[in-house]
MDAnalysis code that builds the backbone (N, CA, C; Angstrom):
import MDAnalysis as mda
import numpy as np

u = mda.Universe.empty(501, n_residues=167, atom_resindex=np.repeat(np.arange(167), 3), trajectory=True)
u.add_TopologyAttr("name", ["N", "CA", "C"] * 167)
u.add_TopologyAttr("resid", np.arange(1, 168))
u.add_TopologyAttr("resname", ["UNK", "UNK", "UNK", "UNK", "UNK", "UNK", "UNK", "UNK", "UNK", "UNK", "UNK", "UNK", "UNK", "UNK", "UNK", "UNK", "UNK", "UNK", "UNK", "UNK", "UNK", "UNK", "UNK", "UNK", "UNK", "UNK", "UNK", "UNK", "UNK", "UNK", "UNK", "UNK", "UNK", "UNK", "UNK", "UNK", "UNK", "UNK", "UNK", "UNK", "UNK", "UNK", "UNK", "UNK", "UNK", "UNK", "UNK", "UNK", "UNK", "UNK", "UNK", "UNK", "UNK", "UNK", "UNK", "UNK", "UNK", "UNK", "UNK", "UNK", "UNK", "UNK", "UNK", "UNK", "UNK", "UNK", "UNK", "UNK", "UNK", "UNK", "UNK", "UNK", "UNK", "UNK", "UNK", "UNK", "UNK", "UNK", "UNK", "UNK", "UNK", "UNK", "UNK", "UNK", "UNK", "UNK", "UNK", "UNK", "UNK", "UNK", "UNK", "UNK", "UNK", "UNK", "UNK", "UNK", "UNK", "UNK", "UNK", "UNK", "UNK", "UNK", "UNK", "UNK", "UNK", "UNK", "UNK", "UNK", "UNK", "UNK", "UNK", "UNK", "UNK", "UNK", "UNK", "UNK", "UNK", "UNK", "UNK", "UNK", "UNK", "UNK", "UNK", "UNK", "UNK", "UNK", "UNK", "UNK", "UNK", "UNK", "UNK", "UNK", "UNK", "UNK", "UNK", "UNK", "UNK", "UNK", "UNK", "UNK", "UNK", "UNK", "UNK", "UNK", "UNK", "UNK", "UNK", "UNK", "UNK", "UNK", "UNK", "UNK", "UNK", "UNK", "UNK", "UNK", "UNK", "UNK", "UNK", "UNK", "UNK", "UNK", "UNK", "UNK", "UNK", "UNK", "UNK"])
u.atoms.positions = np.array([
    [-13.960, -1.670, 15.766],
    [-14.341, -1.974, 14.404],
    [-13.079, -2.011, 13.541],
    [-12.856, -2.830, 12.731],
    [-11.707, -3.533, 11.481],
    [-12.373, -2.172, 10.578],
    [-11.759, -2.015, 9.512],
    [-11.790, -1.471, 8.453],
    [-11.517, -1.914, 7.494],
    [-11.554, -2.558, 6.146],
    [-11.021, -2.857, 5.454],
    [-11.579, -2.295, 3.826],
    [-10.275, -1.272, 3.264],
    [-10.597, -0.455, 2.404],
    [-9.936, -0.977, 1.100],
    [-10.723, -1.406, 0.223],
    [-9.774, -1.499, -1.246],
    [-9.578, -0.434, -1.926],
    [-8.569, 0.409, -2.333],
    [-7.977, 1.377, -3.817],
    [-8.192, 0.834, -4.609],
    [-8.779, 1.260, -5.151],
    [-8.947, 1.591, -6.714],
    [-8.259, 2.278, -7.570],
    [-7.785, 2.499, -8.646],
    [-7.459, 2.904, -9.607],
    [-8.398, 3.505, -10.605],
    [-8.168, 4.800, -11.066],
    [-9.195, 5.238, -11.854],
    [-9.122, 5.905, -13.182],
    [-7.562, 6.913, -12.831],
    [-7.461, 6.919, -13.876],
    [-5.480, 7.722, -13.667],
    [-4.838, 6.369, -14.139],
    [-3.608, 5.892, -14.205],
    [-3.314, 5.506, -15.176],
    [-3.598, 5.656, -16.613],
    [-3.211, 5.041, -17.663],
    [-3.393, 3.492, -17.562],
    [-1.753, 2.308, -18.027],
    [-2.589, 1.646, -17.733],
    [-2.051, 0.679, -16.894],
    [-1.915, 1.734, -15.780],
    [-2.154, 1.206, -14.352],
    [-0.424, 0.840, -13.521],
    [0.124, 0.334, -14.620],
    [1.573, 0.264, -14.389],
    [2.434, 1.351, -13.491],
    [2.381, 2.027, -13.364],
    [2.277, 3.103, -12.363],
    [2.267, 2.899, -11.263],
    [0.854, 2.707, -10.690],
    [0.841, 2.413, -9.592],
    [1.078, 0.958, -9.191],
    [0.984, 0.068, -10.180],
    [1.613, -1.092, -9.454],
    [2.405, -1.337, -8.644],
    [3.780, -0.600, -9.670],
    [4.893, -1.010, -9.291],
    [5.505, 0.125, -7.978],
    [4.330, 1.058, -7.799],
    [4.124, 1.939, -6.494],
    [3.796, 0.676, -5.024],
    [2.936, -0.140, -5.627],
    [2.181, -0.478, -4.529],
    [3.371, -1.424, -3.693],
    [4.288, -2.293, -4.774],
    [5.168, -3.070, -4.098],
    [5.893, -2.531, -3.514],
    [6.751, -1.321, -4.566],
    [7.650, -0.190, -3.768],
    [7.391, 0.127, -2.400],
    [5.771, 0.637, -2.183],
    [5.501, 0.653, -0.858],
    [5.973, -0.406, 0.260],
    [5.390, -1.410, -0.200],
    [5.344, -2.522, 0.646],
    [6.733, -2.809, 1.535],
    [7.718, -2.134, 0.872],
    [9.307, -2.434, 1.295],
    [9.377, -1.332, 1.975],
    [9.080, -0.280, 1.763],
    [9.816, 1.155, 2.768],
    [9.312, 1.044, 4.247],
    [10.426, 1.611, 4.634],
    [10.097, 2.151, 5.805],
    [8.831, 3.256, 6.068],
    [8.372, 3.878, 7.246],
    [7.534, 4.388, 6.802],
    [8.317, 5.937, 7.097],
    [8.413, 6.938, 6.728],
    [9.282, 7.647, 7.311],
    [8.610, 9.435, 8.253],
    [7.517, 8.859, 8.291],
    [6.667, 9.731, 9.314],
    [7.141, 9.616, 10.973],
    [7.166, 10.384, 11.356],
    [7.411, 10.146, 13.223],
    [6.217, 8.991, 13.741],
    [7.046, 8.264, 14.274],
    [5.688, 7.459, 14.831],
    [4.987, 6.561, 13.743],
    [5.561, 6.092, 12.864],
    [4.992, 5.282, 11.898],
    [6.428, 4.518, 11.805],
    [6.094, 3.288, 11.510],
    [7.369, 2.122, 10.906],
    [6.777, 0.672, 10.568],
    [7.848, 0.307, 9.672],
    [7.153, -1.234, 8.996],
    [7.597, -1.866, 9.864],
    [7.108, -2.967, 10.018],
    [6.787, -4.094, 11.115],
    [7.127, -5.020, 10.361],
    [6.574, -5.944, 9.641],
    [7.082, -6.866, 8.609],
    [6.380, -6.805, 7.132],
    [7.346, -7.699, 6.412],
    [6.705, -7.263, 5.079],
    [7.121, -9.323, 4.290],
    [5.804, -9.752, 4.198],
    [5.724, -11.109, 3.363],
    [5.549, -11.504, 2.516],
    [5.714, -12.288, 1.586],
    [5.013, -12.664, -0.176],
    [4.905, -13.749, 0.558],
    [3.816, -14.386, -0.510],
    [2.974, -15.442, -0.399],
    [2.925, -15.587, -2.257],
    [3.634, -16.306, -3.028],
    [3.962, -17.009, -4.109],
    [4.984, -15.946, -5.021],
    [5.129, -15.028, -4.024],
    [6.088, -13.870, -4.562],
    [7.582, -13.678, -3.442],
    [8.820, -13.195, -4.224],
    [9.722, -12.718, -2.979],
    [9.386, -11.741, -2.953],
    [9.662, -11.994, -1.537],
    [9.664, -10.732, 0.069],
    [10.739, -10.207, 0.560],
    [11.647, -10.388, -0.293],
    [12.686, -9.439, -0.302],
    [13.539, -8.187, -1.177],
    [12.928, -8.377, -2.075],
    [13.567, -7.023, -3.320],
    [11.967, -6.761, -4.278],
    [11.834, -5.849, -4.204],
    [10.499, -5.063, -4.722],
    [10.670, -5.756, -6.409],
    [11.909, -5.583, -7.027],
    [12.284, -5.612, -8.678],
    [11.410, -7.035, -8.879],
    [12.231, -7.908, -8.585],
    [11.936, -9.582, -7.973],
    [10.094, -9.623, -7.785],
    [9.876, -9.140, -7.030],
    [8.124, -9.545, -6.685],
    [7.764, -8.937, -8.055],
    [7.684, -7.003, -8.689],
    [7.138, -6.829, -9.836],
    [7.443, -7.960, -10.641],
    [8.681, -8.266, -10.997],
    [9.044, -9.382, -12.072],
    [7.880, -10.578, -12.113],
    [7.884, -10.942, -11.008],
    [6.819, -12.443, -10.620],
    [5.820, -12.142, -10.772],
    [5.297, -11.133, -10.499],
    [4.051, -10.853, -11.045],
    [3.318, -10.495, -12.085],
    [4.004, -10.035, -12.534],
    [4.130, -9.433, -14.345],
    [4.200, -10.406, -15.008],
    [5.399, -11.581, -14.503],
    [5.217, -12.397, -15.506],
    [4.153, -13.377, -15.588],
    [3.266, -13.400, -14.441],
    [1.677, -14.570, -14.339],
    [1.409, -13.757, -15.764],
    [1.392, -12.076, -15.532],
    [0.144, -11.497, -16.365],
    [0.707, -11.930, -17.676],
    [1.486, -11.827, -18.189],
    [2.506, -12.154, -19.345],
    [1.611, -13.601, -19.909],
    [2.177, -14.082, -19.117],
    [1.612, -15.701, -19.043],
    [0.325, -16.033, -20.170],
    [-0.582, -15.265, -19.278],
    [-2.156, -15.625, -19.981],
    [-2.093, -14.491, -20.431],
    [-1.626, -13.086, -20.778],
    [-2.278, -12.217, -21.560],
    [-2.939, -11.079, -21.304],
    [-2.567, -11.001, -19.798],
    [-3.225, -9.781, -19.176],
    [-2.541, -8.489, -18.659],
    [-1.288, -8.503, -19.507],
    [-0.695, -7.353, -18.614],
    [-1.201, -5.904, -18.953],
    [-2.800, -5.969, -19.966],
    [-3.386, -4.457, -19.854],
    [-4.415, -4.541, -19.235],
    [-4.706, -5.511, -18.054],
    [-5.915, -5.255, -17.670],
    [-5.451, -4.441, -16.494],
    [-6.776, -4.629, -15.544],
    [-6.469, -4.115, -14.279],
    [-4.988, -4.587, -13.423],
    [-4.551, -4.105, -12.814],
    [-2.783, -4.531, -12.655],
    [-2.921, -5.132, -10.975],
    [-3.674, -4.397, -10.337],
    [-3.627, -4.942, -8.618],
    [-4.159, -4.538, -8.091],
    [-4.859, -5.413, -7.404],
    [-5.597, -5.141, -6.295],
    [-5.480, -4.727, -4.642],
    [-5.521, -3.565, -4.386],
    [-4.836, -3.227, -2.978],
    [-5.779, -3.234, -1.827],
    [-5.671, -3.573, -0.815],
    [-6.651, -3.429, 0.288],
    [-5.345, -3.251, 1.604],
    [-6.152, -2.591, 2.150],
    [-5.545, -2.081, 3.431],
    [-6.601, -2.472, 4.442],
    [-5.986, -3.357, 5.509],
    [-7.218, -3.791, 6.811],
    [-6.341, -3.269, 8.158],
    [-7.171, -1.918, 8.802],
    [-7.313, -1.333, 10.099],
    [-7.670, -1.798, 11.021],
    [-6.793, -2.498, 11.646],
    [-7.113, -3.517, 13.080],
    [-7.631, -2.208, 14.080],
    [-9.151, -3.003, 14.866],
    [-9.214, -1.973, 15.754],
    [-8.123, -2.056, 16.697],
    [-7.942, -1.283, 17.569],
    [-6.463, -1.088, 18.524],
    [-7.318, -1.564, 19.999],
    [-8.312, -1.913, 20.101],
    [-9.379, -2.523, 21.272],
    [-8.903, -3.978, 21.010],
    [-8.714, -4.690, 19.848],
    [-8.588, -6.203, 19.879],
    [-6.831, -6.390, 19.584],
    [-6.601, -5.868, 18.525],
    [-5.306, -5.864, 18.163],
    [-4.165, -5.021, 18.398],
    [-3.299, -4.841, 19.841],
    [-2.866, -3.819, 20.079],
    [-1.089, -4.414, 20.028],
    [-0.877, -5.204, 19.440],
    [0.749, -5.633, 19.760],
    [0.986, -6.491, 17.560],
    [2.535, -6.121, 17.987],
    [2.960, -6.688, 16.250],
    [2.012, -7.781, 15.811],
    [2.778, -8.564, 16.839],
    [2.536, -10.288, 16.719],
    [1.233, -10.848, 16.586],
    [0.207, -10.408, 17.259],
    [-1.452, -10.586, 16.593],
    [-1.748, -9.452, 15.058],
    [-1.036, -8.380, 14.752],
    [-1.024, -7.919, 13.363],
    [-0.798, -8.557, 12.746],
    [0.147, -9.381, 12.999],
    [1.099, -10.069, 11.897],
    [0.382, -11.405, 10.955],
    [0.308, -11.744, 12.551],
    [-0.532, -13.343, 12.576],
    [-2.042, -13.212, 11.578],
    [-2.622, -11.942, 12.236],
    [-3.984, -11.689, 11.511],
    [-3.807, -11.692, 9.941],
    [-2.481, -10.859, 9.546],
    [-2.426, -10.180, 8.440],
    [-2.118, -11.548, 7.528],
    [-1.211, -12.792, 8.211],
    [-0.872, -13.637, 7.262],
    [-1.941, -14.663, 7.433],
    [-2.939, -14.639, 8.024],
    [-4.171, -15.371, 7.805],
    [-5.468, -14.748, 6.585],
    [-5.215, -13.281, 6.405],
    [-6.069, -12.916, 5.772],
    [-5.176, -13.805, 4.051],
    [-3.822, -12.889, 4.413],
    [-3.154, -13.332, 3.201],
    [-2.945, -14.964, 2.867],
    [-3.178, -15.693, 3.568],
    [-3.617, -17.393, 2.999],
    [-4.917, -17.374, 2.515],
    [-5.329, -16.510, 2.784],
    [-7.072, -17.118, 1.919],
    [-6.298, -16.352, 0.614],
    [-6.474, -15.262, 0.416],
    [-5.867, -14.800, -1.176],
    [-4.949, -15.794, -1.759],
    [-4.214, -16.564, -1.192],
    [-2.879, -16.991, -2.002],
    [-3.207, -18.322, -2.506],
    [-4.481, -18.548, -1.861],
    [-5.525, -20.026, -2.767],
    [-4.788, -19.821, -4.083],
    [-5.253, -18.727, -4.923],
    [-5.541, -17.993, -5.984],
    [-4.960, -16.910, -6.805],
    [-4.112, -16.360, -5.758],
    [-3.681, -15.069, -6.575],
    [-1.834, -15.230, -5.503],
    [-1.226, -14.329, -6.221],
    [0.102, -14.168, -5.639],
    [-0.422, -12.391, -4.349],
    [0.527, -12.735, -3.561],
    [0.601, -11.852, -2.701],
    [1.374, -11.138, -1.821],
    [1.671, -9.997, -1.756],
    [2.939, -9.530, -1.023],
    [1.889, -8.228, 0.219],
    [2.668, -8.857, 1.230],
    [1.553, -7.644, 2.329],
    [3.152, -7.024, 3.299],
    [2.411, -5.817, 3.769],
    [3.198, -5.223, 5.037],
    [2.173, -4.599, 5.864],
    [2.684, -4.892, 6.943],
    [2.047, -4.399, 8.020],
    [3.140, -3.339, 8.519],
    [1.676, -2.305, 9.032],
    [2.720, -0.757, 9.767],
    [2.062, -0.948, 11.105],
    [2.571, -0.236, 11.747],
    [2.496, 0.534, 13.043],
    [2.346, 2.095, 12.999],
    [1.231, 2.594, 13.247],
    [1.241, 3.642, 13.646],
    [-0.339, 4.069, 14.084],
    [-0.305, 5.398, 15.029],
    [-1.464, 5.513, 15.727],
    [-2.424, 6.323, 14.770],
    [-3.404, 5.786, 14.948],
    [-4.548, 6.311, 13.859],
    [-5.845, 6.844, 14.636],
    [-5.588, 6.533, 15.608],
    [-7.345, 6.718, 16.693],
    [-7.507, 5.723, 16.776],
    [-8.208, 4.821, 15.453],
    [-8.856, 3.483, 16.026],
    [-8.179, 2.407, 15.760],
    [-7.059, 2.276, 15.590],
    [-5.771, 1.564, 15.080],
    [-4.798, 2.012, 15.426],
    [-3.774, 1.279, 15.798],
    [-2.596, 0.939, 15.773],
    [-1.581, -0.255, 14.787],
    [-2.205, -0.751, 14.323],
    [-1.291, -1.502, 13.162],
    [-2.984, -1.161, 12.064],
    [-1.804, -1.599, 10.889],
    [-2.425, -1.485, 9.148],
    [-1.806, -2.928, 8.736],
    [-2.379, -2.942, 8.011],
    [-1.359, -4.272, 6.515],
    [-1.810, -4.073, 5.411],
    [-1.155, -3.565, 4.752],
    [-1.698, -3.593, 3.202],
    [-1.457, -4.789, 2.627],
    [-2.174, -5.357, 1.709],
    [-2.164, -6.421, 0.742],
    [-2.169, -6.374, -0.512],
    [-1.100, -6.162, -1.595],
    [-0.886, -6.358, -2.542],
    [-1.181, -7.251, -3.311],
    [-2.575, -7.349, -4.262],
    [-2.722, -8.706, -4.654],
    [-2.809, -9.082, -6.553],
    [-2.229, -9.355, -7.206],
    [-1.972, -10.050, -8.293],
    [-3.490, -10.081, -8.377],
    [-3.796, -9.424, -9.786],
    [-5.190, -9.609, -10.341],
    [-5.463, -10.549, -11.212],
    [-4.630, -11.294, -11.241],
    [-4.641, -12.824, -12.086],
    [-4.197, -13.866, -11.532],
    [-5.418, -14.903, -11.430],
    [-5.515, -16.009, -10.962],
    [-4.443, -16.823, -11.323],
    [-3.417, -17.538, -10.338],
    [-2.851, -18.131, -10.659],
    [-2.970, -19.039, -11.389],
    [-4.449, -19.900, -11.388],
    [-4.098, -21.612, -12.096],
    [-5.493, -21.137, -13.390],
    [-6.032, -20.151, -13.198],
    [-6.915, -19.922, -14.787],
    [-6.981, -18.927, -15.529],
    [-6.036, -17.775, -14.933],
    [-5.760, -16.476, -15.758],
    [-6.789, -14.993, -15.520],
    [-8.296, -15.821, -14.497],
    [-8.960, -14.844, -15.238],
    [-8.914, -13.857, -13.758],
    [-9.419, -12.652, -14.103],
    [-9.173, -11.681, -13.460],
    [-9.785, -12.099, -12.216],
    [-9.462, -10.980, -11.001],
    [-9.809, -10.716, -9.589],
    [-11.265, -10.036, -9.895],
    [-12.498, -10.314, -9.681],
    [-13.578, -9.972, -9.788],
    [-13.501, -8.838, -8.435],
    [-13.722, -7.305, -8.528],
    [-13.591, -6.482, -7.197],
    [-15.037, -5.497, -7.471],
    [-15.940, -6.525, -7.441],
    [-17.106, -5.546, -7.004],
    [-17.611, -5.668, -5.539],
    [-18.680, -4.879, -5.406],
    [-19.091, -4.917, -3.674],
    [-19.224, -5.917, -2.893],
    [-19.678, -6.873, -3.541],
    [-20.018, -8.078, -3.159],
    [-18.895, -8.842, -2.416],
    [-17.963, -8.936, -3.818],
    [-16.291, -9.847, -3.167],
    [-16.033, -9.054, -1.906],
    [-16.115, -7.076, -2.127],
    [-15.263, -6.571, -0.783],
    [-16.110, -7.155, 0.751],
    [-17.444, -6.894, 0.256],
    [-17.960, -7.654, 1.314],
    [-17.824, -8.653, 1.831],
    [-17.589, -10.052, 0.972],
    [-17.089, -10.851, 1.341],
    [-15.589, -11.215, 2.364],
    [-14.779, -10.895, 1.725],
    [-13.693, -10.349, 2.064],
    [-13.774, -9.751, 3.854],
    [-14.439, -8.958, 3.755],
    [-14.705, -8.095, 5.139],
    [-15.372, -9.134, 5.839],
    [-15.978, -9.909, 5.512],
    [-16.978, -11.084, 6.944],
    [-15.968, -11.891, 7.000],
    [-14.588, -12.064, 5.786],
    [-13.535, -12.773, 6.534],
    [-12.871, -12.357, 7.390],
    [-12.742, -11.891, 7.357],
    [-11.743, -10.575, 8.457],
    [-12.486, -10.452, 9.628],
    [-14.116, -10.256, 9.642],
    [-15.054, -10.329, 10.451],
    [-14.811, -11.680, 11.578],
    [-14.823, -12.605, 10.704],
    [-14.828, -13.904, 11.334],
    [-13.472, -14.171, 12.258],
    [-12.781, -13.806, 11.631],
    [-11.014, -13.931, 12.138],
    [-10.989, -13.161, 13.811],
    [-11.226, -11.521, 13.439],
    [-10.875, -10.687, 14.659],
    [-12.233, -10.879, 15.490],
    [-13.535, -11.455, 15.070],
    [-14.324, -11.238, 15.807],
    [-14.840, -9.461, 16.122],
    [-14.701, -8.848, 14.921],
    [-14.619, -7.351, 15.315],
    [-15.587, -7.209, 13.593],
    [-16.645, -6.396, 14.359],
    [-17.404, -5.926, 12.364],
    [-15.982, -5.549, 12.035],
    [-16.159, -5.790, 10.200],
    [-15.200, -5.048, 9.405],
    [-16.292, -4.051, 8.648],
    [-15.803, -2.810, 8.629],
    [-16.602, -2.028, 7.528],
    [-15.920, -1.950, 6.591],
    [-16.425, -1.878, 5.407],
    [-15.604, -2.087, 3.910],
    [-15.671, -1.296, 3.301],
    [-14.844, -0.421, 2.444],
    [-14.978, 1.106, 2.111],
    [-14.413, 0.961, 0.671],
    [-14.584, 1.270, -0.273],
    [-14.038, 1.902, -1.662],
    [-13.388, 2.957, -1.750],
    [-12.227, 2.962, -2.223],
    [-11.222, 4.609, -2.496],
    [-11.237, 4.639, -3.601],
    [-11.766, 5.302, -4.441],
    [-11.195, 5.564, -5.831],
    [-9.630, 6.879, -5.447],
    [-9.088, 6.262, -6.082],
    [-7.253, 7.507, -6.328],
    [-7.125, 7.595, -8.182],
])
């Protein structure tokens, strides 16, 4: 079974915080034993300096007017380690999920490695809560995560269960 969990934000002021956490992430190493980044991509953002991607992204929100709304949308998808047990199908999976998002929104993902029980690779997806070509927000109720998850469904051929974190 896939997993695929969106964070939430709940109560971060306004929100800036963890944004510019989430990209930060996206670049580190991981520095646990037995954990390490594998690769790390933008998709209408650079994928190489964290400053650079916040910048690009900030400035969509700038753009139309949204830099107090919700700031980003994070999801993390748990390949089961039964279908997906090597980088190169993480990778591949992870930048197929991340072309459907990048229709629409900017995106920066990394994929890890490390053993979880029912996983062996992660990818988080960093996603720009403003639509690139109309401004208006990332709609993240149950429905979209669900959605979302029968994509992922469809891809690995593996249920995705879809989970909410409030942090």
């Amino acid at each position: 079974m896939d997993i695929l969990t969106q964070k939430r934000v709940t109560n971060n002021g306004d929100g800036a915080g963890y944004f510019k956490h989430c990209i930060n992430y996206v670049y580190q190493d991981k520095p646990e034993p037995g954990e390490s980044l594998v690769q790390t991509r933008g998709y209408g953002v650079c994928d190489t300096n964290p400053r650079y991607t916040y910048q690009q992204m900030y400035a969509l929100k700038q753009y139309y007017g949204r830099t107090g709304d919700n700031p980003v949308m994070h999801f993390v998808v748990s390949f089961d380690r039964n279908k997906v047990f090597d980088a190169i199908t993480a990778c591949n999976l992870t930048e197929m999920i991340a072309n459907h998002l990048r229709a629409r929104y900017q995106v920066i993902t990394a994929v890890h490695m490390e053993d979880q029980g029912g996983s062996l690779f992660h990818a988080h997806l960093i996603v720009n809560s403003v639509d690139i070509y109309t401004g208006r927000l990332y709609h993240s109720g149950p429905y979209e995560l669900q959605q979302l998850a029968m994509f992922i469904h469809n891809l690995t051929g593996n249920y995705c269960k879809s989970v909410i974190k409030y942090i």
